[in-house]
Structure formats: C-alpha cells, structure tokens
Steps between C-alpha positions, in 0.01 A plus 500: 500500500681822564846488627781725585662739785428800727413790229365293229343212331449292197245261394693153441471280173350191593838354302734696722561397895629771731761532759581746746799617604613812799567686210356398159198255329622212307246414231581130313338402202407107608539405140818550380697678806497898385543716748352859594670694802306810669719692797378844552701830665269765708699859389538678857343823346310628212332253199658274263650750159597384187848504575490242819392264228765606291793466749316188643514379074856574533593270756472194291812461314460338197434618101101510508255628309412898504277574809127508377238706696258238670174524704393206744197501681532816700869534459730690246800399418758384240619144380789368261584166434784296314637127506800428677717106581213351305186623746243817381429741759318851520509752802207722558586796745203656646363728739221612666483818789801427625492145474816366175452115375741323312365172353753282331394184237731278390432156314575252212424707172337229371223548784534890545237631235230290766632555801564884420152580426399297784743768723368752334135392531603467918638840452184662391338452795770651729293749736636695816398296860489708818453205713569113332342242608726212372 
C-alpha cells in the first residue's frame, strides 16, 4: 500500500502502520514501537539546493554524525544520525523540485539495525505525486 501527503508517496512495509497528520506521516513499526516521521516544506520559488538541506541538517541540535550524501527513490538528499537519552535516531533531509522532506527515526538501539533498513527500504520507493489518492 502506498501512503503519504500532497507531493509525494511511499510504499509502506507491511510491518509499519501509517498515520496522517495536517502536517506530517507518522510511520510505527507494530513490532517494537519505532517510529519514522515525514513532514514536508513546498520552497515558494526555485528547486530544492544543497544548502536547504544543509540549513534544514542544522536545525537539529544535537552532536550527530557528519552529514552523508543520500539518494531515495527519486529524491536527493542528506542524512546523519546519532543516539541520544537512550533512543537511535537518523534524519534524512531531502528534496525534490521544490519540494524539502525531513524524515526523522528514532527507536530502541537494540531494534534500530531492523527497523532502519526497513525505513530505508520505505525510503527507496519515495516518488513525486501530482495528485494522491490516499
């Protein structure tokens, strides 16, 4: 099933349920409660540049890992990741035309290596919408 909000869309693990918000997609894994957030920002001119993601990155306080270069479905973007109070998260900021997603993961550690490549396997199949059908 394919899930997610005006602009875009995802293909959902079968492991994962979905909830939508006015302004973001709430993926929970059912098994053991990790969670992946999707909100999205529309830029009110011009495409989505390297340094949107950058001063997107920056908005996360917090000592995380250097910002890797990441491509996910047919978005570009950039992700880091750290622990932090005992949970694991990772950020991916990405953009497409002028369309900027920021997913966020966070989860026990002991069940991140899973439910990371699960959000990451979602994440591949990320694709531009011009009309959703949800």
């Amino acid at each position: 099933m394919r899930v997610g909000l005006p602009g875009w869309s995802l293909q959902l693990d079968p492991g994962w349920d979905a909830e939508t918000t006015p302004m973001s997609l709430l993926l929970s894994a059912a098994e053991e409660g990790g969670e992946l957030e999707l909100g999205q920002a529309h830029l009110a001119s011009g495409i989505v540049c390297e340094a949107d993601l950058r001063a997107a990155a920056a908005a996360v306080p917090g000592p995380w890992s250097a910002l890797e270069t990441v491509q996910c479905g047919s978005f570009a973007g950039l992700v880091m990741s750290g622990t932090e109070d005992g949970l694991a998260f990772r950020w991916w900021f990405l953009g497409q035309g002028a369309l900027l997603l920021r997913a966020a993961y966070n989860g026990l550690p002991r069940c991140s290596a899973v439910e990371l490549a699960q959000c990451e396997a979602m994440l591949a199949t990320l694709r531009p919408e011009r009309v959703l059908d949800l």
